[in-house]
N, C-alpha and C positions, 0 to 999 in steps of 0.2 A: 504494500500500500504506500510508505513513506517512498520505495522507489519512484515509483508511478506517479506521485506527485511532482517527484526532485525533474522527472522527465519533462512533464507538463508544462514545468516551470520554464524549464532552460530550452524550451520550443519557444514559449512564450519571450524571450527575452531573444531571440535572434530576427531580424530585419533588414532591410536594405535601403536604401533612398536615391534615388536617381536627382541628385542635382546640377542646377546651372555650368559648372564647370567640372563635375565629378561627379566618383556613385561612393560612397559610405556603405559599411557593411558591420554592423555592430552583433555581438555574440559572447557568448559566457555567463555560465551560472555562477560561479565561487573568481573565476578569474575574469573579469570582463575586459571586452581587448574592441577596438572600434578600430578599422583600415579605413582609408580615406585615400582614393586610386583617383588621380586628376584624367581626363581622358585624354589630353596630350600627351599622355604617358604608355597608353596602351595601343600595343600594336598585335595583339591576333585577340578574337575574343571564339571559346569553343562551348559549343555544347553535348555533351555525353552522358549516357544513361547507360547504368547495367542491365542484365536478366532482369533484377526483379525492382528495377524503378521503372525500367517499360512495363512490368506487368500492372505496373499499377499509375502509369501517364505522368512519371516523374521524370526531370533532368535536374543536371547540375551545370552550374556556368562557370568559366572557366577564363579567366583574366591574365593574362600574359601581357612584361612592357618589354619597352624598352632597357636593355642590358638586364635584365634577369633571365636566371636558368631555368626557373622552371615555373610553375605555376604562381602568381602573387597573390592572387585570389582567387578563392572558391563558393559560390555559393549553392547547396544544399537542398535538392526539396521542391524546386520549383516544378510546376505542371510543364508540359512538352511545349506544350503551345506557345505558353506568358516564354519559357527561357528562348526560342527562338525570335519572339518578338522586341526581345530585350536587347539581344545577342545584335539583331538589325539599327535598333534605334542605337545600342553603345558607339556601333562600330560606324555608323553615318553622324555622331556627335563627337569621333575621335578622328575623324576624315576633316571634319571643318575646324576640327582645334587646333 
């Protein structure tokens, strides 16, 4: 039961926000951590699903910049649809940045 809550919780406390010159990406239950990715910075944007986030209409998005090796942000959870639609608008707001 106490698990089940602490889970509940720490859904509740991850989000994203797509602003004016950046996307924020805030997460953690005990250690809270917020990334703040400016979109002149980002140069490939993916989106990927496993087995069982296709079984269930999920992806995750997938943030790669400039001079970083591998992934700088991740986010988690999103339905197929919303993460390619996002994937479109980042990467046409990182084209004009």
């Amino acid at each position: 039961m106490a698990l089940t809550a602490l889970a509940l919780k720490r859904v509740s406390l991850k989000g994203y926000a797509l602003r004016t010159h950046d996307v924020a990406y805030r997460s953690g239950l005990f250690w809270r951590k917020v990334v703040v990715l400016p979109f002149n910075r980002v140069q490939h944007v993916e989106v990927s699903s496993g087995p069982l986030q296709r079984r269930f209409g999920l992806a995750s998005l997938k943030f790669y910049t400039a001079g970083g090796s591998g992934v700088d942000l991740k986010i988690d959870g999103l339905l197929s649809a919303d993460a390619e639609r996002l994937r479109a608008h980042i990467l046409e707001r990182s084209a004009a940045a």
